[in-house]
ZADO-1210 file (C-alpha; in nm, 4 decimals, padded with zeros to 6 digits):
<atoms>
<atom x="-00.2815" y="-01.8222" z="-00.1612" code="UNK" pos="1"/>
<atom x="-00.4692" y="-02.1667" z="-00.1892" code="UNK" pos="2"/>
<atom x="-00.5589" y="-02.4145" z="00.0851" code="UNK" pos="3"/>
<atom x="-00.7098" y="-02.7294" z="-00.0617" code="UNK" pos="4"/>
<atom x="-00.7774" y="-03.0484" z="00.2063" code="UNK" pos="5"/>
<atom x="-00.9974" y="-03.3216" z="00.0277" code="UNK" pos="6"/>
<atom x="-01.3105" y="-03.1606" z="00.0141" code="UNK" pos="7"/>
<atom x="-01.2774" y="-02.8367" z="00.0025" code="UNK" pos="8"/>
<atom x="-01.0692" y="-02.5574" z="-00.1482" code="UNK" pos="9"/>
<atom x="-00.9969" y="-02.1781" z="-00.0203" code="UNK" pos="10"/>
<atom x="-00.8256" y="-01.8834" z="-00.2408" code="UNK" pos="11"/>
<atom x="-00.7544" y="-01.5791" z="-00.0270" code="UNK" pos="12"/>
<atom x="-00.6437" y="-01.3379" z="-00.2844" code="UNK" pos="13"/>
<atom x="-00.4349" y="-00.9810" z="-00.2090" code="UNK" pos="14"/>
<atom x="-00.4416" y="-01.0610" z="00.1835" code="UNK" pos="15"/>
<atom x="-00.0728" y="-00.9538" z="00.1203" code="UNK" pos="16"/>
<atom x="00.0284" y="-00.6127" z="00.0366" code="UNK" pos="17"/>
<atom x="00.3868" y="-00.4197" z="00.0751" code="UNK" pos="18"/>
<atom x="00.4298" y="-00.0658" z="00.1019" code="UNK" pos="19"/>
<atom x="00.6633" y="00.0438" z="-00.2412" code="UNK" pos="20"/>
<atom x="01.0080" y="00.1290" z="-00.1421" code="UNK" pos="21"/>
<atom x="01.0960" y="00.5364" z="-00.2038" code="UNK" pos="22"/>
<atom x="01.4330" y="00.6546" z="-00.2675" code="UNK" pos="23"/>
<atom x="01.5016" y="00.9863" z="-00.0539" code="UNK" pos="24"/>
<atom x="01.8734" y="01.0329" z="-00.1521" code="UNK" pos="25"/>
<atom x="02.2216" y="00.9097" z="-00.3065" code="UNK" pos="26"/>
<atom x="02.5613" y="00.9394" z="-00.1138" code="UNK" pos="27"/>
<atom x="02.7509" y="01.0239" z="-00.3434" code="UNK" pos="28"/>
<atom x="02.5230" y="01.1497" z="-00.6392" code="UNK" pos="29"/>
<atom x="02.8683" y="01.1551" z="-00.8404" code="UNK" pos="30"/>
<atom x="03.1733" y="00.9076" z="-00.8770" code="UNK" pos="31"/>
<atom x="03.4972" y="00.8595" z="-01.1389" code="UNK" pos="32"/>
<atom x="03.3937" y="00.6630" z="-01.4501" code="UNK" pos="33"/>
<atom x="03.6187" y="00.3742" z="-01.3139" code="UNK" pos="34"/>
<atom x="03.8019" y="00.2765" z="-00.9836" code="UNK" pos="35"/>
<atom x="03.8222" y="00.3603" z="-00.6509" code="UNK" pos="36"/>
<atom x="03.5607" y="00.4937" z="-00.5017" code="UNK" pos="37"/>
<atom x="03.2660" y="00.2404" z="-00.6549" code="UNK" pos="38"/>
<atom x="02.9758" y="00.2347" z="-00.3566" code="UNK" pos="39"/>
<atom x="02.6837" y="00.4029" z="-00.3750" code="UNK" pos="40"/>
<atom x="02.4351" y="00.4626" z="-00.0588" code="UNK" pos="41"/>
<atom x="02.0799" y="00.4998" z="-00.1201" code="UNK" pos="42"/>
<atom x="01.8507" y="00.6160" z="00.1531" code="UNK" pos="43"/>
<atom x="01.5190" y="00.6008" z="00.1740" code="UNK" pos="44"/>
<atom x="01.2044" y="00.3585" z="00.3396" code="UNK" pos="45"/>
<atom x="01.0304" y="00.0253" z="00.2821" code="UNK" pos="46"/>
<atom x="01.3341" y="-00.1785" z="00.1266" code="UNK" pos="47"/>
<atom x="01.2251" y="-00.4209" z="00.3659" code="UNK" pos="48"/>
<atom x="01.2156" y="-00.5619" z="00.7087" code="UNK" pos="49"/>
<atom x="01.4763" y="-00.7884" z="00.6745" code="UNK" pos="50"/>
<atom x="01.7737" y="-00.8977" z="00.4784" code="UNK" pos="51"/>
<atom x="01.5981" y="-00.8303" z="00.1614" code="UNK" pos="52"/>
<atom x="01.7410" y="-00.9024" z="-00.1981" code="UNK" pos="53"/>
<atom x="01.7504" y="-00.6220" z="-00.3855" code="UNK" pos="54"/>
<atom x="01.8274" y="-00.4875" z="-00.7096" code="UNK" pos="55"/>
<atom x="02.0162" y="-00.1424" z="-00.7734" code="UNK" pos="56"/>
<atom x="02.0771" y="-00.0240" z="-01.1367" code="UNK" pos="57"/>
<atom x="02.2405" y="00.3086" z="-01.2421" code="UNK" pos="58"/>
<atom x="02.0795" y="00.4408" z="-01.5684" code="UNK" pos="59"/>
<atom x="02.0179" y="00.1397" z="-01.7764" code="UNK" pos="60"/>
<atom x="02.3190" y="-00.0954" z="-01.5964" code="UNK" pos="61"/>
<atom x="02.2959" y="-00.3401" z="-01.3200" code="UNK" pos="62"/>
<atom x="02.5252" y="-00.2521" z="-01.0121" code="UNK" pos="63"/>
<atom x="02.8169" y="-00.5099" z="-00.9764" code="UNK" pos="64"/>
<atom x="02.7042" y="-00.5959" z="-00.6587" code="UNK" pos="65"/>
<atom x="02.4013" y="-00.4714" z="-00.4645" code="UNK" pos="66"/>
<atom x="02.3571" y="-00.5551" z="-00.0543" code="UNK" pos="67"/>
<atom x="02.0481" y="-00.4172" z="00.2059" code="UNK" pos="68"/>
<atom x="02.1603" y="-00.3058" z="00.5070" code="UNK" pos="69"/>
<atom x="01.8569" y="-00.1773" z="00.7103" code="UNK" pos="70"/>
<atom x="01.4855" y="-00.1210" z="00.5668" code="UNK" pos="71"/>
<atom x="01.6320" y="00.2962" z="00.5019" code="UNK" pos="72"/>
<atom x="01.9462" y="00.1896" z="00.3345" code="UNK" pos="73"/>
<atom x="02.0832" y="-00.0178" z="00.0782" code="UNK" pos="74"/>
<atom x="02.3849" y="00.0122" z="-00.1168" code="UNK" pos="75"/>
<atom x="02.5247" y="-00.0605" z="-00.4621" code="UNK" pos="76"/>
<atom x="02.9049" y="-00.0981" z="-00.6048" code="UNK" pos="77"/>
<atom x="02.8250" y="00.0795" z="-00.9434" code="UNK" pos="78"/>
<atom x="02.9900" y="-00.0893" z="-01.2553" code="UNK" pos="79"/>
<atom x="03.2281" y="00.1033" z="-01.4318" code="UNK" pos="80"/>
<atom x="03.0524" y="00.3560" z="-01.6923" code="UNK" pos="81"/>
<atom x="02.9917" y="00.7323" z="-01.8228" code="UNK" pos="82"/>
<atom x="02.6958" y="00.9683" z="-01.7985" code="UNK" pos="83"/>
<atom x="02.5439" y="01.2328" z="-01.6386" code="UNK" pos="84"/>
<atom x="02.1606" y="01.2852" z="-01.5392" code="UNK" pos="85"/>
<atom x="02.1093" y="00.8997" z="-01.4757" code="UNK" pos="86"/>
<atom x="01.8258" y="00.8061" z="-01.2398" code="UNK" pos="87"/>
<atom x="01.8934" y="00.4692" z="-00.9721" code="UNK" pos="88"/>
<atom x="01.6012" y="00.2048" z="-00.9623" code="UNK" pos="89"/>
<atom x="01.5402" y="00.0274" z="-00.6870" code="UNK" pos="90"/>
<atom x="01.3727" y="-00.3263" z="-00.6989" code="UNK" pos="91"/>
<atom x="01.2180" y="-00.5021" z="-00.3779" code="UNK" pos="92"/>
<atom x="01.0666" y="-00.8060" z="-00.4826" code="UNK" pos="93"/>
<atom x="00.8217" y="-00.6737" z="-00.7801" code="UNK" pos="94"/>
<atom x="00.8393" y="-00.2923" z="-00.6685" code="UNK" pos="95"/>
<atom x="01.0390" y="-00.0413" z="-00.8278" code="UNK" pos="96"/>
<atom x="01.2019" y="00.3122" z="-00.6899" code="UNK" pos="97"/>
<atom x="01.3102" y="00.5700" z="-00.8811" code="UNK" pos="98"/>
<atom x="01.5715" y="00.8172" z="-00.7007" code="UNK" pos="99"/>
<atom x="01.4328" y="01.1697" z="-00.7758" code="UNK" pos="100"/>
<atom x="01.8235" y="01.2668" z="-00.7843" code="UNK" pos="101"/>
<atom x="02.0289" y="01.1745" z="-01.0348" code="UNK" pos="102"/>
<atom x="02.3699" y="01.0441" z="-01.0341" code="UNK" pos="103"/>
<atom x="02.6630" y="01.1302" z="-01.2851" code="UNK" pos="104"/>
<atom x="03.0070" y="00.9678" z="-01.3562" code="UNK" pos="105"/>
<atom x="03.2613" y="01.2153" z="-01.3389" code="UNK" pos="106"/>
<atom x="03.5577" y="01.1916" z="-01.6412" code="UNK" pos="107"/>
</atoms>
């Protein structure tokens, strides 16, 4: 942050600091490879005080459509795919989570 008024010039630097969200859990951990069901709830803290945007991606693929609903749960309408063992990232604003459980597409 810089202030600068003819004369003179202040930098305050890292005044502003955010805890890093943590993923605690996925509802459901497993859904088809396409279709009906598609959401995903992820629980866990800091994903913000407010209507934050965030970004959810399954393995190495972007949701289709990602949404915050309180700062312990966001959710995510996974794109269609296949795989087993993949981890969801979390991003709020430069922070990334890593769910410690893993979600799998079901054949």
């Amino acid at each position: 942050f810089v202030l600068e008024s003819g004369w003179w010039s202040w930098t305050l630097t890292g005044a502003l600091s955010y805890d890093a969200p943590v993923i605690t859990g996925l509802q459901p951990s497993f859904l088809p490879t396409t279709g009906s069901p598609d959401l995903v709830y992820i629980r866990g803290v800091n994903f913000g005080s407010f209507d934050s945007t965030v970004g959810i991606s399954v393995g190495n693929t972007a949701c289709a459509a990602s949404a915050y609903a309180t700062d312990g749960l966001v959710y995510c309408r996974v794109s269609p795919g296949v795989g087993a063992g993949l981890r969801v990232a979390v991003r709020v604003r430069d922070q990334v989570a890593v769910s410690p459980v893993a979600f799998s597409y079901l054949a």
